[in-house]
C-alpha positions in Angstrom: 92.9 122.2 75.3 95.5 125.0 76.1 96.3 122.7 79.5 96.9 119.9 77.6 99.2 121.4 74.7 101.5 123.3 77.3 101.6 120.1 79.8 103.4 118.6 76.0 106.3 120.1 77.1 108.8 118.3 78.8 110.3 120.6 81.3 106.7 121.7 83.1 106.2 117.7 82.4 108.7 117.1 84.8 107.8 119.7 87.1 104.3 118.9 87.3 105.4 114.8 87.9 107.3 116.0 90.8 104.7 118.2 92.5 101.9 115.3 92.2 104.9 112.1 93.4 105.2 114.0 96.3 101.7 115.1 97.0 100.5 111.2 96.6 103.6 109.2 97.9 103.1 111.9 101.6 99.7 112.0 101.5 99.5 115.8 100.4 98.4 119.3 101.7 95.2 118.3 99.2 94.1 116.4 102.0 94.3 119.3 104.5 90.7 120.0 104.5 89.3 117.0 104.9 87.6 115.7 107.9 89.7 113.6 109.5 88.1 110.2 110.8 88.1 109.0 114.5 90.9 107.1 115.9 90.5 103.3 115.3 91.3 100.7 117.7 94.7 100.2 115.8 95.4 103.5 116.3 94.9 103.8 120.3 97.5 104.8 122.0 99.8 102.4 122.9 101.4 102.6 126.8 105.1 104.1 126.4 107.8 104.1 127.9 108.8 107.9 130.0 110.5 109.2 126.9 112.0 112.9 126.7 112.6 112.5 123.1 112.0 115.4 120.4 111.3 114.0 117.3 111.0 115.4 113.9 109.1 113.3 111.5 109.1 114.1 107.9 106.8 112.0 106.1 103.0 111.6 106.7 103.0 108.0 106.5 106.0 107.9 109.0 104.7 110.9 111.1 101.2 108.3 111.7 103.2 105.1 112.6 105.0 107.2 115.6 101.8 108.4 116.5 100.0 105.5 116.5 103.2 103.2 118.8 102.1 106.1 121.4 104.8 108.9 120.7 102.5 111.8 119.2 103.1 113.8 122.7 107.3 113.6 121.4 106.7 114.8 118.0 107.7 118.8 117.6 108.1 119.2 114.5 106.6 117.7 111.1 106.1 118.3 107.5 103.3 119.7 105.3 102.1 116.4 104.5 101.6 115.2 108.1 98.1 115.8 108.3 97.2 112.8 110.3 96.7 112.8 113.3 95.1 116.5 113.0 95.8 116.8 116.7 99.5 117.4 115.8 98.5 121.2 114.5 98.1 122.4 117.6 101.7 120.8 119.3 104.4 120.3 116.4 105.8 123.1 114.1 105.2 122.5 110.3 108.4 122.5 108.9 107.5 123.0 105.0 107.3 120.9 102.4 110.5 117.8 102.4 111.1 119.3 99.2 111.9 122.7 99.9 112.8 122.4 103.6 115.8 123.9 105.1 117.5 122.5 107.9 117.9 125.7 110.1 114.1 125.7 110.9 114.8 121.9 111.6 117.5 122.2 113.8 115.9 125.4 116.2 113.7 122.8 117.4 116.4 120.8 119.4 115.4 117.3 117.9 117.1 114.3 119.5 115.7 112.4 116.6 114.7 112.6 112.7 112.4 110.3 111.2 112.0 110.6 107.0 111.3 108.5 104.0 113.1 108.2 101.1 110.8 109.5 99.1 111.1 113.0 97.7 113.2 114.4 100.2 115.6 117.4 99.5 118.8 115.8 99.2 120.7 119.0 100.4 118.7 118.6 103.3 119.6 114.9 103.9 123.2 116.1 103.4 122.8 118.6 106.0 120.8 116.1 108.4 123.4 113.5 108.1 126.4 115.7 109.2 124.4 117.9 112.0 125.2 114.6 114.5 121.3 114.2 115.1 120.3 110.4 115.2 118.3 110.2 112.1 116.7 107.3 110.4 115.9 107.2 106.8 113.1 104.5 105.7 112.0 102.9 102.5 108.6 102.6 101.8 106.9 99.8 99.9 103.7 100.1 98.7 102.4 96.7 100.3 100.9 94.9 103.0 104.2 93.5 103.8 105.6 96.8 103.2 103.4 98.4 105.7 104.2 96.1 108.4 107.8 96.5 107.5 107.9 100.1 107.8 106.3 100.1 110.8 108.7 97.8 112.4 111.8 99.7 111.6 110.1 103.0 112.8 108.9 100.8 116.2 112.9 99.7 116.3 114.3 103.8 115.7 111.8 104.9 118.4 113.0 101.5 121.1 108.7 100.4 121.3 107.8 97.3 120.9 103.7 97.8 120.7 103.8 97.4 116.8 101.8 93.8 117.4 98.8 96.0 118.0 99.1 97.7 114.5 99.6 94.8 113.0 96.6 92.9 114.0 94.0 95.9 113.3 95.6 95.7 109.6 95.3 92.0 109.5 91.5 92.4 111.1 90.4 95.1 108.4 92.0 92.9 105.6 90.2 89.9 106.4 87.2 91.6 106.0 87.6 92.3 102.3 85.0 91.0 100.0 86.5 89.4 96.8 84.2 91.0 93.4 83.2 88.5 91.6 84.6 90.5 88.5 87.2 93.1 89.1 86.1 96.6 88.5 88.5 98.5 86.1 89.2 101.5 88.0 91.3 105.1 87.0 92.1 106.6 89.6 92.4 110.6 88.8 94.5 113.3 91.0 92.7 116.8 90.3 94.4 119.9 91.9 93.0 123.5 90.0 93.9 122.7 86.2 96.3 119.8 86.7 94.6 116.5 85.9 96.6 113.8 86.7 95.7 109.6 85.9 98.3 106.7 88.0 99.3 104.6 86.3 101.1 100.5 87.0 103.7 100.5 90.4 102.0 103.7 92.3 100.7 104.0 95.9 97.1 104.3 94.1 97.5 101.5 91.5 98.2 99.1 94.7 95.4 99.8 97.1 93.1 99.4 94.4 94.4 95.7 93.6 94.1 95.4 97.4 90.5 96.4 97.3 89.5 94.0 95.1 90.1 95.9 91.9 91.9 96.4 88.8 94.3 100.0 87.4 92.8 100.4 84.3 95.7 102.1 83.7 98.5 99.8 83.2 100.4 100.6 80.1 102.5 103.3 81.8 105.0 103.6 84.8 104.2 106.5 87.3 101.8 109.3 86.5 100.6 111.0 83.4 98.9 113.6 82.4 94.9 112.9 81.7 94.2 113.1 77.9 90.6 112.4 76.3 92.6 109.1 74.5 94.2 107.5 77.7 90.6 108.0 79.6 89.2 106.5 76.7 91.5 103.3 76.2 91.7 102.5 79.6 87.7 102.8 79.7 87.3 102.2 83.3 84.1 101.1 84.6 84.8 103.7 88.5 87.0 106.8 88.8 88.7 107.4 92.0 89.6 110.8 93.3 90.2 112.3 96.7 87.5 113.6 98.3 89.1 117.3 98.1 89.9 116.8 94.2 86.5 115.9 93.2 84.9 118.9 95.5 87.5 121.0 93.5 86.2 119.5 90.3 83.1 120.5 90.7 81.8 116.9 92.3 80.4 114.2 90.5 78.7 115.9 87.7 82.3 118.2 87.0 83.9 114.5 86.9 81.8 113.4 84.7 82.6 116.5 82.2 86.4 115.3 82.1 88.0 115.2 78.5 86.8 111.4 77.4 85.4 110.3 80.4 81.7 110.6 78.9 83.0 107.7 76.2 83.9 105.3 78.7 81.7 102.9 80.9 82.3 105.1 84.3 80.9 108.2 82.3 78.2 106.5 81.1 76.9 104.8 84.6 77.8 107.7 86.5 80.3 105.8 88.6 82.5 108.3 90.5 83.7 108.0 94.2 86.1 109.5 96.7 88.1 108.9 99.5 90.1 110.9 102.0 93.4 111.8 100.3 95.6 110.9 103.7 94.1 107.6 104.5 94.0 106.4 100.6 97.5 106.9 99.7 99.8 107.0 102.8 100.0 103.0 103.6 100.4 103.9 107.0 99.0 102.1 109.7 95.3 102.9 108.4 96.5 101.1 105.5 93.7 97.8 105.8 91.0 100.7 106.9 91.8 102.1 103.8 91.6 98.9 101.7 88.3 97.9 103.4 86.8 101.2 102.9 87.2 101.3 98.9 86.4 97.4 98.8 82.7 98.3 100.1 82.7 101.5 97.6 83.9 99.4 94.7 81.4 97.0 95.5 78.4 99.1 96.1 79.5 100.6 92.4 79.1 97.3 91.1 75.6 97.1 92.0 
C-alpha cells in the first residue's frame, strides 16, 4: 500500500510515466534478457548495395528496420533499447538511453548518418544533432499496420534501399494468418519493473497490438498509462493479463500475477489466465510487427479455450 500512496503524487507520477513511455514506445532494457527468437524470413538479409555508411540508430524499432533492409554490418552505434538484432552487441557501441544521451559519445563514432524517432528523445540532443551537420533523419511512429509499413518506407528512403517489398509481404503473410475470436477477450495488459506496476491504457503501442490480435484493452477509460490500483484491475475485469516475459519472471510468474492488488476479483484471477510475450517483439511495431500480432492471436486464443 505504501507504493501506491507515494505513486499519488504527482511529481514521481510524472517521473514514473516517463521512465515506462520510453521503456514501452523503444522496446526497453526490460527486454534485455530475453531470448531473442530466430531471424524470420522477413528479416533475411536483404542484398545491399557496397555502402561505407556509419549509422547511428536511436530507436529500437528504427535500429530493426535498418537491420532487417540489409544494413546491420553499417550500424556503430545504437541506444539502450536496440536489443534486436542481439547480434548488434558485439559490433555497435551502446550509446545510453535517448533520454539521457549526450552527443559527444555520439559524434566520436564518425557517423555519416543518424536515424531516431520522435519519441522520447532528449531534445538538447536533437538540438545538438541538428546543428553538428550530420545527415539525420527524424521519424514518426504510428502505432499501426499502416504505420509500420510507413515507417519502414521512410527509413528504406534515408538509407537509398529499395528491398522494403520483402518486409512488407512477411507482415502481410503473418497478418493473414490471424484467427478472428469469436468473442473478443478483454485483456490488461500490465508493465511490471521491481515495485512499479504499471496498466496501458486506450492509444498505446500495447492497447493496439492487442486489437490486432483479435482482442479488446480492457482498459479504455484512460489515455496513456497509469498506475495499477486494486479498483482499475477490478473495473476493467479483464478476462487475460499481458506482461512481458521478463516482468512476469520478475513478478514472481504466474502465481505472483495472480497475487496483484484486485486481480484475484476479476475473471483473469479467477481462471488463472496470465501470458507473456517478449518485451522487444510485443511493443516495438517494427518489422516483426505481424509476428508479433500472430503470436498473441494463438495465445489469446488458446486462453479462450
Amino acid at each position: 500500500m505504501k507504493f501506491f500512496k507515494i505513486l499519488k503524487k504527482k511529481s514521481i507520477m510524472k517521473n514514473i510515466k516517463i521512465a515506462l513511455l520510453s521503456t514501452i514506445f523503444l522496446a526497453g532494457i526490460s527486454c534485455k534478457k530475453e531470448d531473442s527468437k530466430a531471424v524470420t524470413k522477413a528479416e533475411t538479409k536483404t542484398e545491399n548495395p557496397v555502402s561505407n555508411q556509419k549509422i547511428v540508430s536511436i530507436s529500437g524499432g528504427i535500429t530493426e528496420i535498418v537491420a532487417a533492409l540489409g544494413h546491420e554490418k553499417e550500424i556503430v552505434g545504437t541506444d539502450v533499447t536496440s536489443t534486436y538484432p542481439e547480434s548488434l552487441k558485439a559490433t555497435a557501441k551502446d550509446l545510453g538511453h535517448v533520454r539521457s544521451m549526450t552527443i559527444e559519445p555520439l559524434l566520436a563514432l564518425n557517423p555519416t548518418l543518424i536515424v531516431a524517432s520522435d519519441k522520447d528523445i532528449n531534445p538538447d540532443l536533437l538540438t545538438k544533432i541538428k546543428a553538428s551537420g550530420i545527415k539525420s533523419e527524424l521519424f514518426q511512429q504510428e502505432f499501426t499496420i499502416d504505420g509500420t509499413k510507413k515507417l519502414i518506407d521512410q527509413v528504406a528512403k534515408a538509407l537509398g534501399n529499395t528491398n522494403q517489398q520483402a518486409l512488407y509481404d512477411k507482415i502481410d503473410a503473418d497478418i493473414k494468418q490471424i484467427q478472428p475470436i469469436a468473442k473478443k477477450p478483454k485483456v490488461l495488459f500490465i508493465y511490471a519493473r521491481g515495485n512499479m506496476l504499471m496498466v496501458a491504457g486506450k492509444n498505446t503501442p500495447m492497447a493496439k497490438i492487442i486489437e490486432i490480435a483479435g482482442g479488446e484493452n480492457s482498459a479504455n477509460d484512460f489515455e496513456d498509462f497509469k498506475p495499477l490500483t486494486p479498483e482499475a484491475v477490478v473495473q476493467s475485469n479483464p478476462d487475460v493479463l499481458l506482461f512481458f516475459t521478463s516482468g512476469l519472471q520478475g513478478s514472481g510468474g504466474t502465481e505472483g500475477a495472480l497475487k496483484m492488488p484486485g486481480v484475484s476479483q476479476t475473471n483473469a484471477g479467477k481462471n488463472k489466465k496470465v501470458i507473456a510475450m517478449d518485451g522487444g517483439l510485443l511493443s516495438s511495431f517494427g518489422p516483426r510487427v505481424g509476428e508479433a500480432a500472430l503470436s498473441l492471436n494463438k495465445l489469446l486464443i488458446e486462453s479462450t479455450k
